[in-house]
N, C-alpha and C positions, 0 to 999 in steps of 0.2 A: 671637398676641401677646396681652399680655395689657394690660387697660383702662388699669392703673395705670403711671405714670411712675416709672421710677428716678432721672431727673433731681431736684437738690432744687429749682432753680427752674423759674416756667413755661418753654415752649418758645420760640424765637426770636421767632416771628412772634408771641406776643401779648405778650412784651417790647416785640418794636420797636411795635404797636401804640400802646400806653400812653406810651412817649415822643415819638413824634409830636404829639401835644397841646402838648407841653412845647417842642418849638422855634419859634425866630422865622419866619417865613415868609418867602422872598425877597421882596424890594422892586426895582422897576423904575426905574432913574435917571432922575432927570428931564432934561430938557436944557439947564439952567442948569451942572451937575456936570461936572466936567473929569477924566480919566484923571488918577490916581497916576500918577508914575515911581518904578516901583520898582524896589530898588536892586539885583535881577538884569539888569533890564534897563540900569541904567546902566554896570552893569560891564560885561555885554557889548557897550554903544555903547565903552565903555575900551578894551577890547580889542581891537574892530574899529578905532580910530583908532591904537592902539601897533603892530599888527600892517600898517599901510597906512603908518608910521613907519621900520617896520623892512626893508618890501620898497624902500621908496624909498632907506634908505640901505646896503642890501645888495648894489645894484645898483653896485657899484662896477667897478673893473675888476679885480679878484683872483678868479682862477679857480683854481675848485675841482677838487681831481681828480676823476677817474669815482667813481662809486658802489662798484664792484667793486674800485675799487684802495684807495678808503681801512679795507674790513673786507677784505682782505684780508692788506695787510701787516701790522696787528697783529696776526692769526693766523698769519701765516708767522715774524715775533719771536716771539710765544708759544713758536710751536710749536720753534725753536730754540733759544731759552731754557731750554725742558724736556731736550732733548734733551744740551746740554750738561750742564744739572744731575744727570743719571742716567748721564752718561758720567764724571761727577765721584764721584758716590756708588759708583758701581761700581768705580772705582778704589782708592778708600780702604777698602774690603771687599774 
């Protein structure tokens, strides 16, 4: 290889060198200083209080059907739906 760089500026690491100087330094809290609530974390206390909302008045007494019977009938209508409709088109051809 050869001495010279084809890069037009220096290389990473004596980039990031020279801007090191340039940032702030961390600062250690002192213990007068109180956590922020920020407003990720308030949404998700939101969330968890709508969602313990929602289980309490879910609980009702209307039962649901199984799992397997509510995707299943809408693919069994689909799939007769279709079957009409190409039993229609094939007629009128």
């Amino acid at each position: 290889m050869s001495a010279h760089s084809a890069l037009s500026s220096p290389p990473p690491a004596q980039g990031k060198a020279s801007k090191r100087h340039d940032r702030v330094a961390p600062r250690l809290a002192s213990g007068e200083e109180r956590p922020v609530q920020s407003p990720v974390h308030a949404l998700q206390q939101e969330l968890i209080r709508t969602d313990a909302v929602m289980r309490d008045s879910s609980g009702s007494s209307v039962q649901k059907a199984p799992g397997w019977v509510r995707l299943t009938l809408p693919l069994a209508a689909s799939l007769a739906l279709w079957a009409v409709i190409f039993q229609l088109v094939s007629m009128v051809w």
